[in-house]
Each structure stands twice: as structure tokens, then as C-alpha cells.
N, C-alpha and C positions, 0 to 999 in steps of 0.2 A: 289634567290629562284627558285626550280626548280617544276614545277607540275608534280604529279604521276597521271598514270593514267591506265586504264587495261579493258581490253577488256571484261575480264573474271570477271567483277565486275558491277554491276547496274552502269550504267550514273548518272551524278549528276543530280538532279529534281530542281534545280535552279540555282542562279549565284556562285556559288563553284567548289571546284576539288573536286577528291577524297583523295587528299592527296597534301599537298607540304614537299617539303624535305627542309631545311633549315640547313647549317655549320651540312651535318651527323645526322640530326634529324628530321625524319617524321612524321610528323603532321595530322593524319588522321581522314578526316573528320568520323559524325557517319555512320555506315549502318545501316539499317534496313533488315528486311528476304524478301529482294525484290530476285527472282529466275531473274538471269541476262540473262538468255535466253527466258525467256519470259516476263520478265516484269510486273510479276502478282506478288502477296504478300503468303507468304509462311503462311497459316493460321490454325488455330484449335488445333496447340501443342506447347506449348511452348517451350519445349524442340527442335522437328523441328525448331522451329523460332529462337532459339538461336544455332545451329547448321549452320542454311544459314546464320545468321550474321557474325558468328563466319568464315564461310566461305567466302563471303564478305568482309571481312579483309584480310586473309589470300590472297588473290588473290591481292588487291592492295599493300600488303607488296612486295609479288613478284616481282612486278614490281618496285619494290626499291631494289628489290636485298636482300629483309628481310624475314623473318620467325615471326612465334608468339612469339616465342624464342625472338628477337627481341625489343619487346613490354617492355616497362620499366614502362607506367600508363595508366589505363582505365579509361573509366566513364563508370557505363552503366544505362539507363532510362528504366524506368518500370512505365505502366501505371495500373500495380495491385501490391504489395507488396508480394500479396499469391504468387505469380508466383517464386518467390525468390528462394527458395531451389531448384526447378529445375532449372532453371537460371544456379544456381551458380551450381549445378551439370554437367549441359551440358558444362560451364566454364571449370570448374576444367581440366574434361574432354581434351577439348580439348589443355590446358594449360600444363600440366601434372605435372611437380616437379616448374616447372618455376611459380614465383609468384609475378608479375607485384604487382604494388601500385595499390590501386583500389577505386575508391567511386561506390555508388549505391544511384539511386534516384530517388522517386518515383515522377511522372508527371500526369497532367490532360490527355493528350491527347498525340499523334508523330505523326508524317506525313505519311498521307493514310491509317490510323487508325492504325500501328502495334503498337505490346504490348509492344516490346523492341525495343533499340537501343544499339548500343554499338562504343565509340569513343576510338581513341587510341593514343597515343605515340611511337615512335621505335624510337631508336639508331642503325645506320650503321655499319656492322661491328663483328667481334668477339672480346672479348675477355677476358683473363686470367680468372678462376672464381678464386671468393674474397676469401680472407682468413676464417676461421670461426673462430666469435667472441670469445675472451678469456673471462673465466670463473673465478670469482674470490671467 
């Protein structure tokens, strides 16, 4: 096991990494819209807040040598359900054709009151895209 870790990413706020890499497969913990250079909470848009998470990833993938591209399964927590369609728009967004496996879940509360989180999986590496399914 190898821990990831990035400078350009909020520090972990307990005993965690921000990611370990395990046999080519990164295991990343959630972020939240924590802004890593200040360390304050990215608040009042949901869409912002799921833009600095979504960035918050993207900076610890790096440092595994990954992309969102990458990302083969998410979770993401929501402490409001309404917040959903922007959510998954600010997603989409930054995911763009690539369409990881995905749950969504709705929670009481997330650490330091944010609205989302988002946790991820990545595979190291490129390669070949898959064939597309036969049609019968």
C-alpha cells in the first residue's frame, strides 16, 4: 500500500490519507469544498461546492499520476436531496463523456457542515477503449 498525498489538496482533518494506491488502484478518500489554500469551506453554491470537490480530487488523482478519466466509481453524500440536479450537473460537467459507476446519498450531516462530499475510485493507467455492445 502506497499513500497519496498532494499538497494542492485539503490535509486530511483526521487519522486518514487522502488516498492510497493499492496493486494500480486508488482508493480516495471523500473531499469536501474545503479551498486548500485557505482552509475555510467553500459555502452558499452548491454548484461552487461541488466544483472545489470535484477539484479536490482532481489534484489528489495527480499525484497518482491520474486524471478523472481515471475514476472508475464514486459515492457522492448530500445533506439535501434538492441540491441533486445541480450536483450532478456540476458532475457531469466536469466528467464530461466519461461515466464512472456512481451511487448518491442522501446524509444527516458531513464534516464541518458541507453539503456534499464526494469519494472515488481510480485505475492507473490507460487503456484500450472497450468494444461497443452488440445489438441483437
Amino acid at each position: 500500500m502506497k499513500p497519496i498525498t498532494s499538497p494542492n489538496a485539503p490535509a486530511a482533518i483526521g487519522p486518514y490519507s487522502q488516498a492510497m494506491m493499492v496493486n494500480g488502484i486508488v482508493f480516495l478518500s471523500g473531499q469536501i469544498p474545503m479551498n486548500p489554500r485557505t482552509g475555510e469551506l467553500v459555502t452558499g453554491d452548491i454548484t461552487k461546492e461541488t466544483e472545489q470537490v470535484l477539484s479536490n480530487l482532481s489534484e489528489v488523482l495527480k499525484a497518482a499520476d491520474c486524471t478523472l478519466s481515471n475514476i472508475v466509481r464514486t459515492t457522492i453524500f448530500l445533506t439535501n436531496m434538492s441540491d441533486f440536479q445541480a450536483v450532478n450537473a456540476a458532475y457531469e460537467k466536469a466528467f464530461g463523456n466519461h461515466r464512472p459507476a456512481r451511487a448518491t446519498v442522501a446524509v444527516v450531516a458531513l464534516p464541518r457542515g458541507a453539503r456534499v462530499e464526494i469519494d472515488a475510485i481510480a485505475v492507473v493507467g490507460s487503456w484500450p477503449a472497450a468494444p461497443s455492445p452488440q445489438t441483437s
